[in-house]
HTML snippet that shows the backbone in 3Dmol.js (N, CA, C, O; Angstrom):
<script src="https://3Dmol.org/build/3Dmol-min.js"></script>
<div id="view" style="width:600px;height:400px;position:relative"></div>
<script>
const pdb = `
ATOM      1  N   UNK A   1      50.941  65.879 121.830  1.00  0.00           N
ATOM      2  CA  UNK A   1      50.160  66.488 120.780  1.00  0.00           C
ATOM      3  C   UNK A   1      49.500  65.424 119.906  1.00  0.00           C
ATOM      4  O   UNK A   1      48.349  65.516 119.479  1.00  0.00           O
ATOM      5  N   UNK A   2      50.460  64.251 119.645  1.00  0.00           N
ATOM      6  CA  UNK A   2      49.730  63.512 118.596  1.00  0.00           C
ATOM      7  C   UNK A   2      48.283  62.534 119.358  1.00  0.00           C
ATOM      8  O   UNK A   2      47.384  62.069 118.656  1.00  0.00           O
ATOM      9  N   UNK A   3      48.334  62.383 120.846  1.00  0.00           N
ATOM     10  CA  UNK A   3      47.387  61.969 121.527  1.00  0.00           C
ATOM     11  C   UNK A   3      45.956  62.960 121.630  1.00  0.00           C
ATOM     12  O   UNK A   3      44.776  62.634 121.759  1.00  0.00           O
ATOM     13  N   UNK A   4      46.500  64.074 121.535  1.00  0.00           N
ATOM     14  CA  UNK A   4      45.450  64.958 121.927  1.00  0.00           C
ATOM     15  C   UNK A   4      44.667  65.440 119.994  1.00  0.00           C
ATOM     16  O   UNK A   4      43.636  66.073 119.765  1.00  0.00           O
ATOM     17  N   UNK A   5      45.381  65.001 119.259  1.00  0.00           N
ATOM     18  CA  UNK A   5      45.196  64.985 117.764  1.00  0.00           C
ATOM     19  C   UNK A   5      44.144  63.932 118.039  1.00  0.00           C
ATOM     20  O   UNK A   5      42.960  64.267 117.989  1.00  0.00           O
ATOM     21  N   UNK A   6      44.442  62.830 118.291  1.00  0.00           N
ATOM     22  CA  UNK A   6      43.783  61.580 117.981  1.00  0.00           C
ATOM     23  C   UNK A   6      42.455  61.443 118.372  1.00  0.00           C
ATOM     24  O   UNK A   6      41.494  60.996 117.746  1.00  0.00           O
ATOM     25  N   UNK A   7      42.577  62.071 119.941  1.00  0.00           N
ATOM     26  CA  UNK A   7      41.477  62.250 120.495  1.00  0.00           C
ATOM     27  C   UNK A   7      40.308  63.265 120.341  1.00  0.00           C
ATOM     28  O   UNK A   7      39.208  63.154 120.883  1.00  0.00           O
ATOM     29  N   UNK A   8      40.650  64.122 119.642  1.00  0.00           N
ATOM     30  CA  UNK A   8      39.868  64.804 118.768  1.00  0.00           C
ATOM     31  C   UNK A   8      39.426  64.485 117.624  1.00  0.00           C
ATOM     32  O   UNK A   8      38.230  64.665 117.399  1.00  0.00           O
ATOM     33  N   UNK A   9      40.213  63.976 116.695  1.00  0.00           N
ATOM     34  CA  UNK A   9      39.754  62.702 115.551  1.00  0.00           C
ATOM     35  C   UNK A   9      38.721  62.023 116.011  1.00  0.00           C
ATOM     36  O   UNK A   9      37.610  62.396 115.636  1.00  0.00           O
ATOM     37  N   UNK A  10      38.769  61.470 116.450  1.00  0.00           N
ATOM     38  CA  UNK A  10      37.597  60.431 116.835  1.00  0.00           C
ATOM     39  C   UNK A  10      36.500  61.031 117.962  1.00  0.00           C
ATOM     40  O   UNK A  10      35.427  60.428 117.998  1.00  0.00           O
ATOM     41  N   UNK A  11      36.613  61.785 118.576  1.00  0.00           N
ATOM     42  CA  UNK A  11      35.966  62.468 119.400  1.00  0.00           C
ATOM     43  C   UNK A  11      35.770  61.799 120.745  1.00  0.00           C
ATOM     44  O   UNK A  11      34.801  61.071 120.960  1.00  0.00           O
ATOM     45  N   UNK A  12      36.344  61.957 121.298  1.00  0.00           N
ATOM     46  CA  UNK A  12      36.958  60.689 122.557  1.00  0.00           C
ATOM     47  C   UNK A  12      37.425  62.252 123.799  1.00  0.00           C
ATOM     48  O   UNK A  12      38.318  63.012 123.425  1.00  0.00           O
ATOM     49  N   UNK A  13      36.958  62.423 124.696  1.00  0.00           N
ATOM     50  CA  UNK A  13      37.191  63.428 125.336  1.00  0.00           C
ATOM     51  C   UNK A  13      37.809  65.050 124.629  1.00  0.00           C
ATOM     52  O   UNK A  13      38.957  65.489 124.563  1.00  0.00           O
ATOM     53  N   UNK A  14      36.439  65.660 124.158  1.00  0.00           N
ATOM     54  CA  UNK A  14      36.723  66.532 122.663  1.00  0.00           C
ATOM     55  C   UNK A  14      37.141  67.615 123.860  1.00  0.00           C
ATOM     56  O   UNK A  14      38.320  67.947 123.739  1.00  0.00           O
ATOM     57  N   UNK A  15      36.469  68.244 124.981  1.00  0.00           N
ATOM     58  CA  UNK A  15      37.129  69.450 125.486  1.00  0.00           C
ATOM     59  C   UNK A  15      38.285  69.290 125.900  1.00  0.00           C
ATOM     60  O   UNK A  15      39.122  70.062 125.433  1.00  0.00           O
ATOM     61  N   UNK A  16      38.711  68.337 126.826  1.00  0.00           N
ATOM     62  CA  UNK A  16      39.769  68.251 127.192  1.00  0.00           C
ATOM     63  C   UNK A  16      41.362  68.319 126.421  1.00  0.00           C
ATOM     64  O   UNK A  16      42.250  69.156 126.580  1.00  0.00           O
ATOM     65  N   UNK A  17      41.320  66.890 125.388  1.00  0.00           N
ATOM     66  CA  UNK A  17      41.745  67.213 123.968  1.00  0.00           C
ATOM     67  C   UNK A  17      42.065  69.113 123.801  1.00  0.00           C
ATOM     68  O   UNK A  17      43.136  69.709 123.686  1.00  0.00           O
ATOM     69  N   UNK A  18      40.903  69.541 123.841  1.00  0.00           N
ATOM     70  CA  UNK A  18      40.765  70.628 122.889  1.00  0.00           C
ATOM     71  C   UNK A  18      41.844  71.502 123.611  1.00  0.00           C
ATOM     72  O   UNK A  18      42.397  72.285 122.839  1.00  0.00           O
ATOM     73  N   UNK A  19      42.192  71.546 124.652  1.00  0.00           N
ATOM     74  CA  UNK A  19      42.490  72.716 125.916  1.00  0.00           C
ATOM     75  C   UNK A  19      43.905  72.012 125.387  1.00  0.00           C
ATOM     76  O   UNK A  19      44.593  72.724 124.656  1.00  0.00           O
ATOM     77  N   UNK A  20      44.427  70.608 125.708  1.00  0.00           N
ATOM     78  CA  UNK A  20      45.474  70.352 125.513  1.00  0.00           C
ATOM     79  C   UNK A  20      46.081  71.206 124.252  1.00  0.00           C
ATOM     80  O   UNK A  20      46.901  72.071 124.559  1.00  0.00           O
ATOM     81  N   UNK A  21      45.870  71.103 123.335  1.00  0.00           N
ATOM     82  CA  UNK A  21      45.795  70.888 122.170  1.00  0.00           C
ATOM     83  C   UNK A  21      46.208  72.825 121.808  1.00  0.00           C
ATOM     84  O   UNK A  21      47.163  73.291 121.187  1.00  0.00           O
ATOM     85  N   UNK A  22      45.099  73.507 122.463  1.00  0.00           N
ATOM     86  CA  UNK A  22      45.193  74.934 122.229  1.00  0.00           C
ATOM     87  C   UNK A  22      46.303  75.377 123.157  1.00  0.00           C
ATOM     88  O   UNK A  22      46.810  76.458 122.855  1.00  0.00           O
ATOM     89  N   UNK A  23      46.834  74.699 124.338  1.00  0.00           N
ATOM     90  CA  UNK A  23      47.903  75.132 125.379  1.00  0.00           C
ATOM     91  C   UNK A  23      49.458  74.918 124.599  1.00  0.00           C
ATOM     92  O   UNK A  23      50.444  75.590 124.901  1.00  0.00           O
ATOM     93  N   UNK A  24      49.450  73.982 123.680  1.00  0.00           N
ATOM     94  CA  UNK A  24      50.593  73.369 123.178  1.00  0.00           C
ATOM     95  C   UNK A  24      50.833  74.209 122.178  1.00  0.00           C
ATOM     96  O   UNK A  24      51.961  74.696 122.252  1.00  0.00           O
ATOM     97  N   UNK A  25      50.107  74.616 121.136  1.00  0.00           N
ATOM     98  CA  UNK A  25      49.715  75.672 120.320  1.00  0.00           C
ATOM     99  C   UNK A  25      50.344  77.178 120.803  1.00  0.00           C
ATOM    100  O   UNK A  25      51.249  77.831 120.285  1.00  0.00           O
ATOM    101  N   UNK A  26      49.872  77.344 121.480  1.00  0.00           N
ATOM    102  CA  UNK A  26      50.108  78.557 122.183  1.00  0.00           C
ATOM    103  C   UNK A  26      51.570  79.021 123.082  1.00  0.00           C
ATOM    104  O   UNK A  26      52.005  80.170 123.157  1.00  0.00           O
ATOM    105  N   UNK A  27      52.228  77.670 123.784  1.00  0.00           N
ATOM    106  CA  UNK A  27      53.136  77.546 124.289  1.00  0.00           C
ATOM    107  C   UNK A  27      54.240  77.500 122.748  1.00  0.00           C
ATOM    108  O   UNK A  27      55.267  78.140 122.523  1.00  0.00           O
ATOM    109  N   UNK A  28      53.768  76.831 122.189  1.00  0.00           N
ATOM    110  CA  UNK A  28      55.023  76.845 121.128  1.00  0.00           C
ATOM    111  C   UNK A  28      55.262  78.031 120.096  1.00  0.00           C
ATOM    112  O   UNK A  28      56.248  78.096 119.361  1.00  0.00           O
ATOM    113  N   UNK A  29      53.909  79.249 120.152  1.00  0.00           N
ATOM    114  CA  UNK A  29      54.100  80.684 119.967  1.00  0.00           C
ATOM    115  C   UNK A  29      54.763  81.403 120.556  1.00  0.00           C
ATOM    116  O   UNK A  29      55.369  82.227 119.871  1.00  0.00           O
ATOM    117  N   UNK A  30      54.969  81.445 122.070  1.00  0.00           N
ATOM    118  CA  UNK A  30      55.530  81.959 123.006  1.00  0.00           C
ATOM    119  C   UNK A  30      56.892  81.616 123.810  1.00  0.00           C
ATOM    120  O   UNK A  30      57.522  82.240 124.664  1.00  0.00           O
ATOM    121  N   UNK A  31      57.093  80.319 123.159  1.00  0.00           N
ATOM    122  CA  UNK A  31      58.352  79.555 123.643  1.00  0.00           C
ATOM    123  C   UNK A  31      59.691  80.769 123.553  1.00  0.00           C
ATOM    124  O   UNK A  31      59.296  81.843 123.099  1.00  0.00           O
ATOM    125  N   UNK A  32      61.134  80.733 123.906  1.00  0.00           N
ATOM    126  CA  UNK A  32      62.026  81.035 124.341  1.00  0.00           C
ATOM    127  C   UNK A  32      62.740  80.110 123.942  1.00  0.00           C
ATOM    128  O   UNK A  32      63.916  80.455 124.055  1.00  0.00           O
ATOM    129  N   UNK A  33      62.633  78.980 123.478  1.00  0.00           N
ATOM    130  CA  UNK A  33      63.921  78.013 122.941  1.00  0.00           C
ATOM    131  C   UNK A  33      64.254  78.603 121.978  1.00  0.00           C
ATOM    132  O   UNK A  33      63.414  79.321 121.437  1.00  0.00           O
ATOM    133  N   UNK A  34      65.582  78.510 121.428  1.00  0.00           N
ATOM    134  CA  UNK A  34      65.574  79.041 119.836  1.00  0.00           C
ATOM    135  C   UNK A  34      65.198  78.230 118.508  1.00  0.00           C
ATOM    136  O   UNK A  34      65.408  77.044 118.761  1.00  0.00           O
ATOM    137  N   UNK A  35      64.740  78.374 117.226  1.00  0.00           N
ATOM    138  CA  UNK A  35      64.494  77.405 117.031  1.00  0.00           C
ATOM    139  C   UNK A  35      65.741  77.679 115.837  1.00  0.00           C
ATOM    140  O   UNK A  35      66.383  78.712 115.647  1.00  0.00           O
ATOM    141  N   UNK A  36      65.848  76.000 114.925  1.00  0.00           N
ATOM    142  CA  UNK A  36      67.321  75.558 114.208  1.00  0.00           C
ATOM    143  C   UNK A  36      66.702  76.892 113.157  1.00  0.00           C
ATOM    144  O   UNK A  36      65.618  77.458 113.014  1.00  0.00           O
ATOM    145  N   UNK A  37      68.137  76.999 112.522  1.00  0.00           N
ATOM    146  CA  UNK A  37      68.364  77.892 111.595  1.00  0.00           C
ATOM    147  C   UNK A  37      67.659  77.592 110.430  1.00  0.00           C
ATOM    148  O   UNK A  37      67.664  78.607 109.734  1.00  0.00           O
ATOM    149  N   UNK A  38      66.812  76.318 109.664  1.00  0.00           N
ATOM    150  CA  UNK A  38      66.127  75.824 108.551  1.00  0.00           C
ATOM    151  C   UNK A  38      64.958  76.599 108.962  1.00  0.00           C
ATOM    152  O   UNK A  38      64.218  77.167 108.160  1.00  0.00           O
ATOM    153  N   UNK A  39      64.793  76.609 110.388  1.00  0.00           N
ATOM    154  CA  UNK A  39      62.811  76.795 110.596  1.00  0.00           C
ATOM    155  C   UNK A  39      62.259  77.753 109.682  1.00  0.00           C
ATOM    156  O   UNK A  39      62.765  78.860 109.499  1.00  0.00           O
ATOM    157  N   UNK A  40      61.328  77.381 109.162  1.00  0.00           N
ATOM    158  CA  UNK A  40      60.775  79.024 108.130  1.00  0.00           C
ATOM    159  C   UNK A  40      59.484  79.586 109.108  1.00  0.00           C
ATOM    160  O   UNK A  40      58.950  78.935 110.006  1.00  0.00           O
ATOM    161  N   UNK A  41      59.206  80.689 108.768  1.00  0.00           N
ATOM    162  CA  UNK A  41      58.349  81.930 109.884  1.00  0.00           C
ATOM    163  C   UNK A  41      56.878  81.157 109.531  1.00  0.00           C
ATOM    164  O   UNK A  41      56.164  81.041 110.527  1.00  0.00           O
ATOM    165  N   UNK A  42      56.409  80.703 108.488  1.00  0.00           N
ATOM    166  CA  UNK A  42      55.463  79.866 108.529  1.00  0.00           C
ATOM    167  C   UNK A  42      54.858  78.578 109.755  1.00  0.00           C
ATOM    168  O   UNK A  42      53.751  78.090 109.985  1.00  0.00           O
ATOM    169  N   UNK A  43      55.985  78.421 110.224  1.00  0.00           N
ATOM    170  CA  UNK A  43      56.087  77.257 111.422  1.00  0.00           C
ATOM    171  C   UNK A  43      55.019  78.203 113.046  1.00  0.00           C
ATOM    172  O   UNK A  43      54.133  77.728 113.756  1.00  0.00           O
ATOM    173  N   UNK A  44      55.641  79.557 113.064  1.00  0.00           N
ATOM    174  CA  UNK A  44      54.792  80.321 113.771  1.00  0.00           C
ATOM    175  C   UNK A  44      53.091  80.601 113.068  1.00  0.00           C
ATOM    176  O   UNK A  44      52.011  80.581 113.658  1.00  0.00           O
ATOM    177  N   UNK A  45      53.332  80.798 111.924  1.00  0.00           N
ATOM    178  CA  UNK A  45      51.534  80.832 111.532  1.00  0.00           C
ATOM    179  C   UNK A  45      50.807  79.335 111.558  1.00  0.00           C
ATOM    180  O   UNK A  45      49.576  79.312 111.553  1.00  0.00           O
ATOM    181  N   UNK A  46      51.470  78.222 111.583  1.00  0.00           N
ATOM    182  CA  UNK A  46      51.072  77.042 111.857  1.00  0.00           C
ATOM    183  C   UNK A  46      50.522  76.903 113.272  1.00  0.00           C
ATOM    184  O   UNK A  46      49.348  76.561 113.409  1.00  0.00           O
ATOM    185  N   UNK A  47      51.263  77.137 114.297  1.00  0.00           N
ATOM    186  CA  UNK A  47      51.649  77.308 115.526  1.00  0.00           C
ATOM    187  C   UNK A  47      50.068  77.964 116.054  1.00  0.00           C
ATOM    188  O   UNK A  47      49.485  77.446 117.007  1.00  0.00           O
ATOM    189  N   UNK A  48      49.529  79.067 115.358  1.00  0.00           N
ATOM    190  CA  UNK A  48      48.718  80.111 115.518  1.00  0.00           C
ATOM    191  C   UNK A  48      47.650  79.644 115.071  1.00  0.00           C
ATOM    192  O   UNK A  48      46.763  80.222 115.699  1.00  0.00           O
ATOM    193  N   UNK A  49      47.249  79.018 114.438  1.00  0.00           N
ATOM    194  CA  UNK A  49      46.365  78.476 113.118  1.00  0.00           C
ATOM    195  C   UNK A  49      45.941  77.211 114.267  1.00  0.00           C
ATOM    196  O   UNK A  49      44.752  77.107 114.567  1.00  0.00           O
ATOM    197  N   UNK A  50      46.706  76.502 114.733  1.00  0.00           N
ATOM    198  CA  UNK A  50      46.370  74.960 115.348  1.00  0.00           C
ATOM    199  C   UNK A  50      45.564  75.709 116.439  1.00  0.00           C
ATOM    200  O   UNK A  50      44.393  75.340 116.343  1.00  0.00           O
ATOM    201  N   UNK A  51      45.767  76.918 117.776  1.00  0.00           N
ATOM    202  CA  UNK A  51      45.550  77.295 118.492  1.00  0.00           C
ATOM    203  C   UNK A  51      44.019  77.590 118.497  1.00  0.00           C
ATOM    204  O   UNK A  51      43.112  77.147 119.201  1.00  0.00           O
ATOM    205  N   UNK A  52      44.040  78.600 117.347  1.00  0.00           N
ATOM    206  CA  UNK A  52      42.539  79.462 117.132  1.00  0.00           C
ATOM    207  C   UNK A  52      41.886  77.634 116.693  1.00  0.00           C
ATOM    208  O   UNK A  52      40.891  77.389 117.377  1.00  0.00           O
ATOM    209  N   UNK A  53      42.203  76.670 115.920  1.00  0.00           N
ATOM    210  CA  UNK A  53      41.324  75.904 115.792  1.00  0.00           C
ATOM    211  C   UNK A  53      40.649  74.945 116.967  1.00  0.00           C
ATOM    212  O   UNK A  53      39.553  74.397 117.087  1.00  0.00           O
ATOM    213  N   UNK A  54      41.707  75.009 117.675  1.00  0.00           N
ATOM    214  CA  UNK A  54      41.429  73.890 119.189  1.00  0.00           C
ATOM    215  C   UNK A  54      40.565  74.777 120.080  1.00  0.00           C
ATOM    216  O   UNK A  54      39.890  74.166 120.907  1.00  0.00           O
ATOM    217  N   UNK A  55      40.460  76.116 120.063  1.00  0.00           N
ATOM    218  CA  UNK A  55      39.916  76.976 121.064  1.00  0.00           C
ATOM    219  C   UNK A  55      38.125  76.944 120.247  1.00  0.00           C
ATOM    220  O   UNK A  55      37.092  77.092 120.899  1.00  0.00           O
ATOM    221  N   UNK A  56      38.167  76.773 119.104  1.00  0.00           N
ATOM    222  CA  UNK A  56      36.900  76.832 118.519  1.00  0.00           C
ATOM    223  C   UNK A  56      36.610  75.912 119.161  1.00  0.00           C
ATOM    224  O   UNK A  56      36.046  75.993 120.252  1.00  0.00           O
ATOM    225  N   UNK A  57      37.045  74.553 118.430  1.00  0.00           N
ATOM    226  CA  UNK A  57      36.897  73.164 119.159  1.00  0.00           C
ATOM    227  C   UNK A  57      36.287  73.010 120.572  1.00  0.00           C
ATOM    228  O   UNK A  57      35.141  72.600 120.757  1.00  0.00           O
ATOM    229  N   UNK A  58      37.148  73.371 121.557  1.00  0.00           N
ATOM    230  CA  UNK A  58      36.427  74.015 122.649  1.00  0.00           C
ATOM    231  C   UNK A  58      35.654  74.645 122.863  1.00  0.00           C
ATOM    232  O   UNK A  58      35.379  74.620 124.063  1.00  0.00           O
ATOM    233  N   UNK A  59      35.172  75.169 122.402  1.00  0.00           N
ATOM    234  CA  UNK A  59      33.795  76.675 122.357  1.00  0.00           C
ATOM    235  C   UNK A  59      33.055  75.802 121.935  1.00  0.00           C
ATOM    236  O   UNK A  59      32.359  75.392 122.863  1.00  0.00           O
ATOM    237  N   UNK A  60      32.797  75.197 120.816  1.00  0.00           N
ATOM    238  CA  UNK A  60      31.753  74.128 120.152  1.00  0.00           C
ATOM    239  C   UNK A  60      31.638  72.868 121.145  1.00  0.00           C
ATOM    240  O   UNK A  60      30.614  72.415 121.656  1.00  0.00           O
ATOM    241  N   UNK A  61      32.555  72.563 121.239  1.00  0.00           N
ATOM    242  CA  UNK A  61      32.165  71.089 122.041  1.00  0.00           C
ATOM    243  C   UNK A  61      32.416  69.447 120.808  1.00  0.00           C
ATOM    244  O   UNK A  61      33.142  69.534 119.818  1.00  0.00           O
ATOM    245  N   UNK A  62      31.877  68.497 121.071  1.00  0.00           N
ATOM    246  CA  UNK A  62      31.829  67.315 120.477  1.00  0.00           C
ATOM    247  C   UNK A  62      30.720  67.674 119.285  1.00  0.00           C
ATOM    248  O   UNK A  62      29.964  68.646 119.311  1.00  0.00           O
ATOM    249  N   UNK A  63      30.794  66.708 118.273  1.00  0.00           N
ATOM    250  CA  UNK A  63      30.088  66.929 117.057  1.00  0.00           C
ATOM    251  C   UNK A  63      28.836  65.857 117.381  1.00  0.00           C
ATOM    252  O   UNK A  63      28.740  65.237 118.440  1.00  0.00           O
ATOM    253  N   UNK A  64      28.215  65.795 116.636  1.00  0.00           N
ATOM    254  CA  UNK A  64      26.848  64.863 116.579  1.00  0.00           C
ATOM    255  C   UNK A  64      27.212  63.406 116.372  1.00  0.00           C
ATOM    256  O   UNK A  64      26.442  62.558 116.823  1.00  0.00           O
ATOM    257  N   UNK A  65      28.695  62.906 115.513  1.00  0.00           N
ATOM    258  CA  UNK A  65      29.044  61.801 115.385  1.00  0.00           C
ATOM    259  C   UNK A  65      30.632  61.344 116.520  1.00  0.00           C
ATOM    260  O   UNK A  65      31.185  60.260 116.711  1.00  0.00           O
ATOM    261  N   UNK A  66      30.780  62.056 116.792  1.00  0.00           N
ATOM    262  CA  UNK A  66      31.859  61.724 118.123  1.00  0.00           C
ATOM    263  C   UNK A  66      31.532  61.065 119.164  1.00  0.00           C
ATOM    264  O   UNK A  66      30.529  61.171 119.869  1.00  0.00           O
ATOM    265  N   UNK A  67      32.639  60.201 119.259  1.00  0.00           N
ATOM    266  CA  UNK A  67      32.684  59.069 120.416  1.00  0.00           C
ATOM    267  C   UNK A  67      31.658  59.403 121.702  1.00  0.00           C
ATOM    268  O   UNK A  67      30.887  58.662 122.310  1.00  0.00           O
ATOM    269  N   UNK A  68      32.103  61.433 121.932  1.00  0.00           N
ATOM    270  CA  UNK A  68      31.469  61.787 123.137  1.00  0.00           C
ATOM    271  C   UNK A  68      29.900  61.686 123.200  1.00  0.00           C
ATOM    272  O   UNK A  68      29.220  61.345 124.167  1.00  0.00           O
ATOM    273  N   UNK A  69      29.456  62.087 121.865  1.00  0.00           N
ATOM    274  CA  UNK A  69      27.933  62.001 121.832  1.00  0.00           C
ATOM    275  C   UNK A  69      27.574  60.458 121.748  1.00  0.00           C
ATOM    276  O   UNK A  69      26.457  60.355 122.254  1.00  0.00           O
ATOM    277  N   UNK A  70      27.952  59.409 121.401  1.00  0.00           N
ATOM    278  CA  UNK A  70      27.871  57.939 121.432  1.00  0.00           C
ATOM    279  C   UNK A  70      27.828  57.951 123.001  1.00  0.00           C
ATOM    280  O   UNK A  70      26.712  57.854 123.510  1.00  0.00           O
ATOM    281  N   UNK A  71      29.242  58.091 124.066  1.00  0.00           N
ATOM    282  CA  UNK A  71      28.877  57.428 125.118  1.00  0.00           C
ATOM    283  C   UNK A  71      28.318  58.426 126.379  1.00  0.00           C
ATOM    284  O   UNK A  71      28.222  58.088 127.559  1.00  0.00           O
ATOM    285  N   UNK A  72      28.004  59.655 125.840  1.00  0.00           N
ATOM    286  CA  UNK A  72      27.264  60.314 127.065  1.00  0.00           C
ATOM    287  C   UNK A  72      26.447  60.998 126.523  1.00  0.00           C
ATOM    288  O   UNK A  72      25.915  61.760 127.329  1.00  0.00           O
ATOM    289  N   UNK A  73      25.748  61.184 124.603  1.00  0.00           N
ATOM    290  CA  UNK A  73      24.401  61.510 124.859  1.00  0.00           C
ATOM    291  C   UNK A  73      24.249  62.742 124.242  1.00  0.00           C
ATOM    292  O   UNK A  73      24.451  63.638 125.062  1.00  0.00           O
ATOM    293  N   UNK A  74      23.963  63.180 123.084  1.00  0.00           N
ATOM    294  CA  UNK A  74      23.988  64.672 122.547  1.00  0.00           C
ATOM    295  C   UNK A  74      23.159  65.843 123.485  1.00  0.00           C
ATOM    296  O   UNK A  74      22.189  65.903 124.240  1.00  0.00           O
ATOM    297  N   UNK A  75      23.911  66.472 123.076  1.00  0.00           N
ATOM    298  CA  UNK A  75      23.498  67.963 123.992  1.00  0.00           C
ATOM    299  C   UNK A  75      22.748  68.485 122.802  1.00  0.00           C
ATOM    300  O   UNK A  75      23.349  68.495 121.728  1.00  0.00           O
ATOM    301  N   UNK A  76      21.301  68.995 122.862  1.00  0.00           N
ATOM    302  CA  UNK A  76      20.783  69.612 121.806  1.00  0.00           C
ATOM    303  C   UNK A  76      20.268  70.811 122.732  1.00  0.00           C
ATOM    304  O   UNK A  76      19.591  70.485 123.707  1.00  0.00           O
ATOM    305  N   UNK A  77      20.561  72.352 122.486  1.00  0.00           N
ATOM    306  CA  UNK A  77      19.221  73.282 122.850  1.00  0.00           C
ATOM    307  C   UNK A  77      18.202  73.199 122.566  1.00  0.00           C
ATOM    308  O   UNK A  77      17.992  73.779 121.500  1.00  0.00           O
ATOM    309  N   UNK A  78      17.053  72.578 123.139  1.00  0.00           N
ATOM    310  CA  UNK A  78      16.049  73.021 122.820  1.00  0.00           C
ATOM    311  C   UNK A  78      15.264  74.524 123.123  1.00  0.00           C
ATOM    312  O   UNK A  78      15.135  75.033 124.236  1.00  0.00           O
ATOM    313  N   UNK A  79      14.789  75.075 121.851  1.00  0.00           N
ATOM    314  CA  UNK A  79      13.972  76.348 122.402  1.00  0.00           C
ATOM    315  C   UNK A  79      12.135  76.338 122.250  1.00  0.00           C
ATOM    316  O   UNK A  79      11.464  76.618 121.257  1.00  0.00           O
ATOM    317  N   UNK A  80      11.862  76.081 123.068  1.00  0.00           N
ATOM    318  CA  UNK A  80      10.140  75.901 122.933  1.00  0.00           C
ATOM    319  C   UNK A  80       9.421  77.042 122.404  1.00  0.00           C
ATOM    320  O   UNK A  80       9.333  78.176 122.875  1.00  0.00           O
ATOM    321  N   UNK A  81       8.894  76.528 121.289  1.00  0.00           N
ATOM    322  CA  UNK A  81       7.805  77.572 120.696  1.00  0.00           C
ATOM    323  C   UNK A  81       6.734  78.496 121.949  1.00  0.00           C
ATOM    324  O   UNK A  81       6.381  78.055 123.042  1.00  0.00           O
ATOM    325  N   UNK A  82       6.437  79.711 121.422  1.00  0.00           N
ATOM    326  CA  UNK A  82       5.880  80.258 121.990  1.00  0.00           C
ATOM    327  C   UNK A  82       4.869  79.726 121.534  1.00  0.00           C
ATOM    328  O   UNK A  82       4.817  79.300 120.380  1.00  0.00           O
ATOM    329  N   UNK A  83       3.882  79.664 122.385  1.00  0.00           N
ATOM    330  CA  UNK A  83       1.804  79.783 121.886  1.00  0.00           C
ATOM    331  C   UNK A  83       1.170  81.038 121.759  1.00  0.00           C
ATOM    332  O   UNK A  83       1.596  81.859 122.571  1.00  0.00           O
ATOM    333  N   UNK A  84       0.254  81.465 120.971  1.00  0.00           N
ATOM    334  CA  UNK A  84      -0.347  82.445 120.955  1.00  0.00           C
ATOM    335  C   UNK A  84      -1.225  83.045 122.230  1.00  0.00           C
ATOM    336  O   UNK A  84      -1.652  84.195 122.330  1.00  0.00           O
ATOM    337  N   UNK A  85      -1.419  81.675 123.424  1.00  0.00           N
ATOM    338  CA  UNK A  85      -1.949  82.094 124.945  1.00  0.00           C
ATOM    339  C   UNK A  85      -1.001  82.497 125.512  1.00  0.00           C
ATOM    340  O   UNK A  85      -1.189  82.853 126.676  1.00  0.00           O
ATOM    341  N   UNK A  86       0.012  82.578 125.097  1.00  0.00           N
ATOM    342  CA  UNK A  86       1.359  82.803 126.070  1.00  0.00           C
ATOM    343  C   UNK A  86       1.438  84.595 126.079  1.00  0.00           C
ATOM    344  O   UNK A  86       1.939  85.295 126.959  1.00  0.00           O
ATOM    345  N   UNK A  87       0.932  84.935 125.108  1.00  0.00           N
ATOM    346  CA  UNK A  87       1.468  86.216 124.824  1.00  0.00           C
ATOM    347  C   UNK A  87       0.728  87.258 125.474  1.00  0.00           C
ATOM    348  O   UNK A  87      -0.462  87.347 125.173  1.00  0.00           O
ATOM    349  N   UNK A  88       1.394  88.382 126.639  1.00  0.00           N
ATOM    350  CA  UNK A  88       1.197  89.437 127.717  1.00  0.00           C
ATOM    351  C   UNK A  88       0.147  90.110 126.780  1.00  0.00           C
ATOM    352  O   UNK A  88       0.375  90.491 125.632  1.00  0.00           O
ATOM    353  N   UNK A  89      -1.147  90.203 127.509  1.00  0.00           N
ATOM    354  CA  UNK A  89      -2.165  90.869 126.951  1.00  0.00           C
ATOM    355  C   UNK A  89      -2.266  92.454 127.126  1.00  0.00           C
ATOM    356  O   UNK A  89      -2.189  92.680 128.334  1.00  0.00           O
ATOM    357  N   UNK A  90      -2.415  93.718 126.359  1.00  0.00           N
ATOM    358  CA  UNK A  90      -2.092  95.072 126.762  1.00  0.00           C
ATOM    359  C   UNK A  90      -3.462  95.539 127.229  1.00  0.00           C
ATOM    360  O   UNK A  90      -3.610  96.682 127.662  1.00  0.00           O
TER     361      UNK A  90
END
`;
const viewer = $3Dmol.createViewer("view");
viewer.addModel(pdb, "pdb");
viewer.setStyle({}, {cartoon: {color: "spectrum"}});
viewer.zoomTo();
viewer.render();
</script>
């Protein structure tokens, strides 16, 4: 976890990271170990909270200043203006 933290910090393989990151999350919602008698129920909304954020993470991708856009190159949509010749004549 703290690798897949890091690597999202800095933006250094952001999807991959991200999947890690939301699987660990998710596994530790669903776990079957018991946990010690101190744990407070907050530890599960933590648990839940890290998940939904890594899955965004994933859905979005790398940011504009992350390592990933440095060594392979921002992804921008472009959407091309329409022209006024473009438009189906009735």
């Amino acid at each position: 976890m703290v690798i897949s933290g890091l690597s999202l910090l800095i933006g250094f393989l952001t999807r991959p990271a991200a999947l890690v990151g939301a699987l660990i999350g998710l596994s530790s919602l669903f776990t079957s170990i018991p946990r010690p008698p101190g744990d407070l129920p907050e530890a599960r909304m933590t648990a839940a909270l890290t998940a939904v954020i890594a899955i965004a993470v994933l859905c979005l991708g790398p940011g504009a200043l992350s390592l990933d856009a440095r060594l392979f190159g921002r992804r921008e949509i472009v959407i091309p203006s329409r022209s006024p010749d473009s438009r189906p004549k009735s």
